[in-house]
Every structure is written in structure tokens, then in C-alpha cells.
C-alpha positions as a Markdown table, in Angstrom:
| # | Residue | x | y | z |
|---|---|---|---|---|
| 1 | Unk | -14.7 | 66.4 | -9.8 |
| 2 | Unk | -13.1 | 64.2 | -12.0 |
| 3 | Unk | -15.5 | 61.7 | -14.1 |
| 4 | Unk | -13.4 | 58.3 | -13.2 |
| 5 | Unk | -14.1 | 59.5 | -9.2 |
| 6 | Unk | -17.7 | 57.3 | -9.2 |
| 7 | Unk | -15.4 | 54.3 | -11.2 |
| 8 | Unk | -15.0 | 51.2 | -9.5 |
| 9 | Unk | -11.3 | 50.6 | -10.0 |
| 10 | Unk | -8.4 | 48.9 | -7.3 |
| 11 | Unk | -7.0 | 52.0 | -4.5 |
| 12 | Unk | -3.2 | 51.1 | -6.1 |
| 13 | Unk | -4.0 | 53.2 | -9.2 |
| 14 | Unk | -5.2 | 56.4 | -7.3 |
| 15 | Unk | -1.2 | 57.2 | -7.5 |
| 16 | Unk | -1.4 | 57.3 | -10.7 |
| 17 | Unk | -4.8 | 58.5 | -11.5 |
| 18 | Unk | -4.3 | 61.5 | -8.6 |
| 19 | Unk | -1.3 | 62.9 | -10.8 |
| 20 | Unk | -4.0 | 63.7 | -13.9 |
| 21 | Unk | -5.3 | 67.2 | -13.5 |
| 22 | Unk | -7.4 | 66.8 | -16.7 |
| 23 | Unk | -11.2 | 66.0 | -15.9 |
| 24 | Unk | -11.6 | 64.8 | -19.9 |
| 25 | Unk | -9.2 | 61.8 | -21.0 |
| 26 | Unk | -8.7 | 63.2 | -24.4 |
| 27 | Unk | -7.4 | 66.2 | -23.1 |
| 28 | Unk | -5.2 | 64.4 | -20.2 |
| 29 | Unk | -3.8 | 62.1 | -22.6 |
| 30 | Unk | -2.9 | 64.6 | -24.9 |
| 31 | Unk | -1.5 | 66.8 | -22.4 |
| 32 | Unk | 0.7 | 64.1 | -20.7 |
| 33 | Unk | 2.1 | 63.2 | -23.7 |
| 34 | Unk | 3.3 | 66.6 | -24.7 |
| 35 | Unk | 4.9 | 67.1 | -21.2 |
| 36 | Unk | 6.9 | 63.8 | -22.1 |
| 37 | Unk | 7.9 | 64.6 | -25.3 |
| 38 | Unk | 8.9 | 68.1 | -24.3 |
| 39 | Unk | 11.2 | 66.7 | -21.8 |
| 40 | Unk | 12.8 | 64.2 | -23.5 |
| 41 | Unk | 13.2 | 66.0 | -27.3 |
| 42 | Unk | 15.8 | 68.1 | -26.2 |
| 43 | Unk | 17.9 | 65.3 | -24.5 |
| 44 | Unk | 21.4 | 63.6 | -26.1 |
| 45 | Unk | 21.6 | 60.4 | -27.0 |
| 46 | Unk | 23.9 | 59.7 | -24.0 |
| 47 | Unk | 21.2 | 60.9 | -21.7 |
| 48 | Unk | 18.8 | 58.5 | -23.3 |
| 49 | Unk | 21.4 | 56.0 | -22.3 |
| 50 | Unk | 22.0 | 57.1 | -18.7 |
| 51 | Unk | 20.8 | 55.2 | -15.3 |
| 52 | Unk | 21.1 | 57.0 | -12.4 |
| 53 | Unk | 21.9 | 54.2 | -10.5 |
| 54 | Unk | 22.9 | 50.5 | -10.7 |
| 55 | Unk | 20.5 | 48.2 | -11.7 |
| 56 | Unk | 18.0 | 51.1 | -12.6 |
| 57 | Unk | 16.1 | 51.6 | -16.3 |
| 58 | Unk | 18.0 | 53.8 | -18.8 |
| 59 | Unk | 15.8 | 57.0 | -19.7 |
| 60 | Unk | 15.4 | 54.8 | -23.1 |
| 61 | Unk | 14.3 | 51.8 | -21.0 |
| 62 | Unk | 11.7 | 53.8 | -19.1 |
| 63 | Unk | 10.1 | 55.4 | -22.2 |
| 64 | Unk | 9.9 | 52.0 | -24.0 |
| 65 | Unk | 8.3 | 50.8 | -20.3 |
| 66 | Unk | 5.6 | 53.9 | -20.9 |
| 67 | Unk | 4.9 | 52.6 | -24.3 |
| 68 | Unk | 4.6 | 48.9 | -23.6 |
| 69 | Unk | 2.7 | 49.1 | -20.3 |
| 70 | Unk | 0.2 | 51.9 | -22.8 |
| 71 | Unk | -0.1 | 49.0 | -25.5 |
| 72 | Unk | -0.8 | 46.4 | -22.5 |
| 73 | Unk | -3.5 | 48.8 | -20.7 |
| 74 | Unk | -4.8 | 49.6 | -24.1 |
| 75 | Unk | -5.4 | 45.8 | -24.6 |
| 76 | Unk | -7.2 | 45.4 | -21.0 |
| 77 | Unk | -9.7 | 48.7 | -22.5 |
| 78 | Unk | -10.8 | 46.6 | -25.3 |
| 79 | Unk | -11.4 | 43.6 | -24.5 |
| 80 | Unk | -13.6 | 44.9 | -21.3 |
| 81 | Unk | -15.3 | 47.5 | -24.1 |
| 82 | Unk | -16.5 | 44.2 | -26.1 |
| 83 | Unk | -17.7 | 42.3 | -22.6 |
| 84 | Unk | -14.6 | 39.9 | -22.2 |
| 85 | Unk | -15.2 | 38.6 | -18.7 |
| 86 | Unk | -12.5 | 36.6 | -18.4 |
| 87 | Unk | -9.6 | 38.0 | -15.7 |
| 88 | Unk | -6.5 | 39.3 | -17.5 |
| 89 | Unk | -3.1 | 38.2 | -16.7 |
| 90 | Unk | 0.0 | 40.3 | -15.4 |
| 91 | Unk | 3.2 | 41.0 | -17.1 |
| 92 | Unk | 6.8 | 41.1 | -15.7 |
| 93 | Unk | 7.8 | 44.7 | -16.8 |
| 94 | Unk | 11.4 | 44.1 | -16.1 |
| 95 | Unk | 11.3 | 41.2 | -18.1 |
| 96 | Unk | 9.7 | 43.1 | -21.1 |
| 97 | Unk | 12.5 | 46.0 | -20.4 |
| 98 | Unk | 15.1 | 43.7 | -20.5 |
| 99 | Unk | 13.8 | 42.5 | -24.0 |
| 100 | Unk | 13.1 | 45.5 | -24.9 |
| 101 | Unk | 16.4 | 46.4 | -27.0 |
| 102 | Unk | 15.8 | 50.0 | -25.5 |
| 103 | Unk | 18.8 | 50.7 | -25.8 |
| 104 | Unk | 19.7 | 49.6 | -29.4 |
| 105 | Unk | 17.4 | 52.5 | -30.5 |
| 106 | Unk | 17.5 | 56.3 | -31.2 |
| 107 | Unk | 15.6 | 58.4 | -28.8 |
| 108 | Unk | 14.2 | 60.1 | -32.0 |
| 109 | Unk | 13.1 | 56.5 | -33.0 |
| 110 | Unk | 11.4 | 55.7 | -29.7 |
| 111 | Unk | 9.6 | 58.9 | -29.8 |
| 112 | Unk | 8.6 | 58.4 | -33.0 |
| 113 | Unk | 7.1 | 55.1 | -32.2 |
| 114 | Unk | 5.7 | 56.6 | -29.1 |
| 115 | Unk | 3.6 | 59.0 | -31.2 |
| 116 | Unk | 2.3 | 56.5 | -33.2 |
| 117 | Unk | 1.3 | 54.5 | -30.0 |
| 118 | Unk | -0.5 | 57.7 | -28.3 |
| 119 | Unk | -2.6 | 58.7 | -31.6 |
| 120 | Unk | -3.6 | 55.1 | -31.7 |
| 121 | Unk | -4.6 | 55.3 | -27.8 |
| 122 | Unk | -6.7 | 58.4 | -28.5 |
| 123 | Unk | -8.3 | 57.2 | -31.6 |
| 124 | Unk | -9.2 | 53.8 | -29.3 |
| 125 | Unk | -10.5 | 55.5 | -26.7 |
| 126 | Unk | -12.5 | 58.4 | -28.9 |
| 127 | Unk | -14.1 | 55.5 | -30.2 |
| 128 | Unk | -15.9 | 54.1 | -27.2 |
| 129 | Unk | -19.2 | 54.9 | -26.5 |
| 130 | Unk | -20.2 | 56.4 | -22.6 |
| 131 | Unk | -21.8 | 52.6 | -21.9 |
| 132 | Unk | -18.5 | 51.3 | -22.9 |
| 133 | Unk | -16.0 | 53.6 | -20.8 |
| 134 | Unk | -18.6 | 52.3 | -17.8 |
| 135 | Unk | -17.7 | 48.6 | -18.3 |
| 136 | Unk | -14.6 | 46.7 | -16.2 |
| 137 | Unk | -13.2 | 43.9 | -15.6 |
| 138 | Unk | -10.0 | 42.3 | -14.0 |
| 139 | Unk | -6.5 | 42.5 | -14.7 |
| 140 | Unk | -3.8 | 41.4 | -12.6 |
| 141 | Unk | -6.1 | 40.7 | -9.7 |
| 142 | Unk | -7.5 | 44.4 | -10.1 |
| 143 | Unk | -10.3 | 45.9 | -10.8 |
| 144 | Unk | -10.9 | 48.4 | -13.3 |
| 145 | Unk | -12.9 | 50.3 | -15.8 |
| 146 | Unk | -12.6 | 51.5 | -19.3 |
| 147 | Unk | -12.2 | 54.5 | -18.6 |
| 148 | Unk | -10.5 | 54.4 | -15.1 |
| 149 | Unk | -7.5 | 52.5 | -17.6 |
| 150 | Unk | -7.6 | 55.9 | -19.8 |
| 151 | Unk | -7.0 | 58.1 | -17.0 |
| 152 | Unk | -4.2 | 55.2 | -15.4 |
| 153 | Unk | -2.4 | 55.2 | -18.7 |
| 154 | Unk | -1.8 | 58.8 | -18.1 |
| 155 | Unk | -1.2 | 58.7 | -14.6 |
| 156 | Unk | 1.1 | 56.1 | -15.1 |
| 157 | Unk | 2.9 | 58.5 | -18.4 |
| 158 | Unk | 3.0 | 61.6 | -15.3 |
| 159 | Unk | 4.9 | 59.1 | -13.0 |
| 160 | Unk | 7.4 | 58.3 | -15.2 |
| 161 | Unk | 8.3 | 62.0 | -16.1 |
| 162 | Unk | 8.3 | 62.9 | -12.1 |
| 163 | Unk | 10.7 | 59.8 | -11.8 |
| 164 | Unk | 12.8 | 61.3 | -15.2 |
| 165 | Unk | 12.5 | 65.1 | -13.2 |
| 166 | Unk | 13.7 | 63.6 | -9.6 |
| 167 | Unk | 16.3 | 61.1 | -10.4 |
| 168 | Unk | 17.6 | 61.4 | -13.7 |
| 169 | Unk | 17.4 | 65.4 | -14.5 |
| 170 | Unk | 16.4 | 68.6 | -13.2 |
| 171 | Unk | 13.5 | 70.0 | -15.2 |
């Protein structure tokens, strides 16, 4: 049984928190991360650029997408941790793609940054205490937990790749 089972969080993110095998987040984060990067290390920059279909996210639009939505979440986690009651806003992600200049940038430089964000996730998370990970709030009209967000943030990551796998690649 997974720890985040007794969390109060919204039914939406049980598609992504169903995809996380890991019961600890440490270990889930860590391990979605390296199934990411060793997808994508191998790939050419002209996979990085490719959409498999009109009006679809590059593979470089998606990761940058993984990354953002990771800052976001991580933002949400933190402010519930220090008792912010107040109910977080949204955020367009097609919008933040579209300004993303994904496309602009290396793959090696994406995953670079990517690293840098995921360390910083860990280190963020390692950092609350049990009482913490227990405390929620509201974002985007749902409810979640601390630590329900760790476990989303990696659901989310696992998603992604099955997306990359399906539609983009064959693994």
C-alpha cells in the first residue's frame, strides 16, 4: 500500500499517481527521472524536434512541459508545507509551451536544466517533515496534499514518457 492511498487529494490525479510503482517518493522520483532521461539521452536533435502530429508538442516541448508543470507543483508543495491557505491558481500549459522557446534549445541543454530541477525537487521534498507532507490545500479547484503533489509530479513525469513510447517512438 502506497503511503499517499489514506491522502485526501482530487480522483483526476489517480492517473497519474496509479502509474508510480514506488511506495517512497524519493525513490519514485528518482526512478522516474532516470526512465526519462534514459529515453531521451540517446535521441537526435531532430527527434527532439519532431511532433507526431499537427498541432501536437515537439519531444522538446513535452520535456520543457515536465519541467515547468514540476517547478509549478513544487510551488503548490511549499506554500501548503508553510500553512498558505489561500487556493492556488491554474496555469494554461499550452500557453507556457508556446513561450517556452523549447525548441530554440539543445536537448543536452534541456536535460541539463531538467537535472538541476529534479535534485532541487528531491532536496525540497527531503526537507519536509511527516506533519508537513500531511498538510493540503487547493490548487486549481483541487485538492491535494504535500505529499500526494510528490507522488503526482512523478506520475505526471511517467505519463509523459508512455505518451513519448506510444506516439512519438517505440521504446
Amino acid at each position: 500500500m502506497k503511503a499517499i492511498e489514506n491522502h485526501n487529494f482530487a480522483e483526476y490525479f489517480n492517473n497519474y499517481i496509479n502509474l508510480v510503482e514506488e511506495e517512497d517518493l524519493q525513490k519514485a522520483l528518482k526512478k522516474s527521472f532516470k526512465e526519462v532521461k534514459y529515453f531521451v539521452k540517446n535521441l537526435t536533435e531532430e527527434q527532439g524536434n519532431f511532433a507526431y502530429a499537427k498541432k501536437k508538442w515537439t519531444v522538446k516541448e513535452l520535456l520543457v512541459h515536465v519541467m515547468d508543470t514540476e517547478r509549478i507543483f513544487c510551488e503548490r508543495a511549499l506554500r501548503f508545507a508553510r500553512n498558505d491557505d489561500k487556493e492556488l491558481p491554474g496555469f494554461d500549459h499550452d500557453i507556457f509551451v508556446k513561450n517556452s522557446a523549447a525548441n530554440q534549445r539543445t536537448l543536452k541543454d534541456i536535460l541539463k536544466e531538467y537535472k538541476v530541477i529534479r535534485k532541487s525537487t528531491l532536496a525540497l521534498f527531503k526537507s519536509f517533515t511527516p506533519e508537513m507532507l500531511e498538510k493540503g490545500g487547493i490548487a486549481n479547484g483541487n485538492k491535494m496534499t504535500v505529499l500526494s503533489i510528490g507522488f503526482i509530479i512523478s506520475g505526471h513525469e511517467l505519463h509523459h514518457l508512455n505518451i513519448l513510447r506510444k506516439n512519438y517512438f517505440i521504446d
